[in-house]
C-alpha positions in Angstrom: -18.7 0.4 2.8 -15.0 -1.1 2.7 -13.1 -0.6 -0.6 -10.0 -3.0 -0.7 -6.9 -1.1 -1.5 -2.8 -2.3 -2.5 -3.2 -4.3 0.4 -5.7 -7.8 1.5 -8.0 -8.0 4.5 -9.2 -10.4 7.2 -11.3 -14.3 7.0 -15.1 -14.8 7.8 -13.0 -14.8 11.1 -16.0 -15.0 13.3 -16.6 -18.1 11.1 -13.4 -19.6 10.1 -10.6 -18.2 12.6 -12.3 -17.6 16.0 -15.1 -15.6 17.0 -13.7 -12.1 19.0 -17.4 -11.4 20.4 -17.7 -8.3 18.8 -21.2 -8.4 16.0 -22.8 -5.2 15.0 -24.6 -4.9 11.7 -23.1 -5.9 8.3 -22.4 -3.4 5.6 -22.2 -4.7 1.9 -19.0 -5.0 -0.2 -18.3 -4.7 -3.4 -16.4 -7.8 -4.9 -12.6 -7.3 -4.3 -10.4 -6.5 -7.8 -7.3 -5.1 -7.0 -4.0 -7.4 -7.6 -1.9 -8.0 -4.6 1.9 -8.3 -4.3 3.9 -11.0 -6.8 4.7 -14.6 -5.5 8.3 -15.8 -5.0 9.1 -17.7 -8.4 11.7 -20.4 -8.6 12.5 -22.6 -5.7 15.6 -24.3 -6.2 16.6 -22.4 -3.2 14.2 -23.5 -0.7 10.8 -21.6 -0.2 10.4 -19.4 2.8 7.9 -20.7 5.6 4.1 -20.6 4.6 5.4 -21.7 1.3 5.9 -25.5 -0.3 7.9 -26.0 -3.7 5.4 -27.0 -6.9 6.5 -27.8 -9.5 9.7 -25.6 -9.4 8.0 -22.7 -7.9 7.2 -21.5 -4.4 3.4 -21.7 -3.9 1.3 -20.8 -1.2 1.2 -23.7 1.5 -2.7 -24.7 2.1 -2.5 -25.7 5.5 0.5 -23.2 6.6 -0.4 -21.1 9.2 -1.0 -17.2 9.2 -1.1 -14.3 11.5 -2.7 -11.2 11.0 -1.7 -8.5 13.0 -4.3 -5.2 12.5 -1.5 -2.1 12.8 -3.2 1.4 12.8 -6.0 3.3 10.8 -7.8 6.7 10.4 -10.8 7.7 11.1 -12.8 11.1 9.5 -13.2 13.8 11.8 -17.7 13.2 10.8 -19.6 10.6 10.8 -21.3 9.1 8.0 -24.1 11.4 8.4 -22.1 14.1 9.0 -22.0 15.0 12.4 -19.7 14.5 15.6 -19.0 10.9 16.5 -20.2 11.2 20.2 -22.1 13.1 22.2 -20.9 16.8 22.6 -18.8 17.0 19.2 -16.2 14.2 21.1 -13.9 11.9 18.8 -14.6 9.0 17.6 -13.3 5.5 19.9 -12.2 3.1 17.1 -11.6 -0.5 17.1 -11.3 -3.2 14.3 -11.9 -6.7 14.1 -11.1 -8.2 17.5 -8.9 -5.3 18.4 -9.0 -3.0 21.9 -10.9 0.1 21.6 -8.8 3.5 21.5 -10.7 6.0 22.9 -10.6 9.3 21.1 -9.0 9.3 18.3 -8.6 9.9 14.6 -5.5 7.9 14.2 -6.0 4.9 16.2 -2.7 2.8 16.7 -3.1 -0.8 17.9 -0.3 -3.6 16.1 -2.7 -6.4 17.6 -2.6 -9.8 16.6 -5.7 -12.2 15.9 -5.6 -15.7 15.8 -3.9 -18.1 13.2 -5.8 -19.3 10.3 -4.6 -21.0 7.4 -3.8 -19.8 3.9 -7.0 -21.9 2.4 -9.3 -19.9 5.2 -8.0 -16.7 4.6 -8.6 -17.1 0.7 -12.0 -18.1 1.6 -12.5 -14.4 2.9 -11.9 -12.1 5.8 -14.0 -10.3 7.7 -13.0 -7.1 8.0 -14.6 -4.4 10.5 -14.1 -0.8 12.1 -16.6 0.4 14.6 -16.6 3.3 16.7 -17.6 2.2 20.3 -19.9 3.9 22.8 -21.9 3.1 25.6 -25.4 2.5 24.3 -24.5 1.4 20.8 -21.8 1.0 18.5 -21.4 2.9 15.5 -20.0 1.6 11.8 -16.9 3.7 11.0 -17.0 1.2 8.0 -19.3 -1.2 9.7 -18.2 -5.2 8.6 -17.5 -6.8 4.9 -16.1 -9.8 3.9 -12.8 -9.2 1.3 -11.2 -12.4 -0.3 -7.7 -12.5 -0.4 -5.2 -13.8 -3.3 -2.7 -15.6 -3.2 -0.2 -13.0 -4.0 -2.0 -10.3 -1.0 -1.1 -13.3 1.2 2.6 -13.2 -0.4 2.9 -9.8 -0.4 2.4 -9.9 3.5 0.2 -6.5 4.2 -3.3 -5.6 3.2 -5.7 -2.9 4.2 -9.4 -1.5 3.7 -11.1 1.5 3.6 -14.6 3.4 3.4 -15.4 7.1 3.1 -15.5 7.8 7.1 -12.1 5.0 7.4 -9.7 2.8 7.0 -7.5 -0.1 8.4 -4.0 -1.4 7.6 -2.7 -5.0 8.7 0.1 -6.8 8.1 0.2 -10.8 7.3 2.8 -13.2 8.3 3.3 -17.2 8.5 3.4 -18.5 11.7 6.7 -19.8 12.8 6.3 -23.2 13.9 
C-alpha cells in the first residue's frame, strides 16, 4: 500500500495521461494528507511557466503542461510475504509507472520521463505503481494507487510514494513550450 510522503505522485495516467500497457492488480490507498511545497506569491514580476497571474498572485495554470520524470527508488531486500523476490533468493527487477525494468536491484535508478498532462489532470490524481517483473507474473513491490496532487506538490516540483516493501521518487516540471 503507497503512503504519500513530502513529495506528490502520478495521474489516473492510464486514464488521463496515456496508457503505458503495463496493468497488474490494484492495491488500495489511503486518502492523501500531507501538505506539499508553498506556491510562488506575488506576481508583479512575471510568473514562471506553468503559472498565470490572479489576481496578483502566481497560480497554477489549468491547461499548462507538465512532465513527470520518475528518478530512482528502493526496494526491501523481502517481499511482502517475506521471502526472496525471485526464484533462488535473486533480487527483485523493479519498474514504476511506465518505466523500463532494472533487473536486480534494490536501488533501481531510471530518471524516465512519461507523457505531458496538464495541471487540472494531475490534480485529478495519479496513478502511481512499483512492480517487480518476472517471467510468469508480476509481483506488487507497492502494487498501483491513485494519490491526488495539490497545487502546491505541483509547485514544489518533486513528489514521491512509498509502501512497506518500497518506494519511488519523481520530480515534476512544466513543459517548455
Amino acid at each position: 500500500m503507497f503512503n504519500k510522503t513530502f513529495f506528490a505522485a502520478l495521474v489516473t495516467w492510464t486514464l488521463l495521461a496515456g496508457a503505458c500497457g503495463r496493468h497488474d492488480d490494484e492495491l488500495d490507498l489511503r486518502p492523501p494528507g500531507s501538505p506539499g511545497g508553498v506556491l510562488p506569491k506575488s506576481c508583479a514580476s512575471g510568473c514562471q511557466t506553468g503559472f498565470r497571474c490572479s489576481s496578483g498572485e502566481c497560480k497554477i495554470d489549468p491547461s499548462s503542461l507538465w512532465i513527470i520524470t520518475i528518478t530512482d527508488g528502493t526496494v526491501s531486500e523481502r517481499d511482502p510475504a517475506n521471502e526472496a523476490w525471485d526464484a533462488f533468493g535473486g533480487l527483485p527487477d523493479p519498474y514504476a509507472s511506465c518505466t523500463s525494468t532494472r533487473q536486480d536491484t534494490l536501488k533501481p535508478r531510471w530518471n524516465e520521463s512519461l507523457d505531458p498532462a496538464t495541471s487540472t489532470a494531475l490534480l485529478s490524481g495519479i496513478q502511481v505503481e512499483l512492480w517487480d517483473e518476472d517471467v510468469s507474473s508480476n509481483d506488487p513491490i507497492c502494487g498501483k494507487g491513485l494519490i491526488a496532487l495539490s497545487e502546491s506538490d505541483i509547485a514544489e516540483g518533486q513528489f514521491s510514494a512509498s509502501c512497506k516493501t518500497g518506494s519511488m521518487n519523481a520530480r515534476i516540471a512544466p513543459k517548455w513550450q
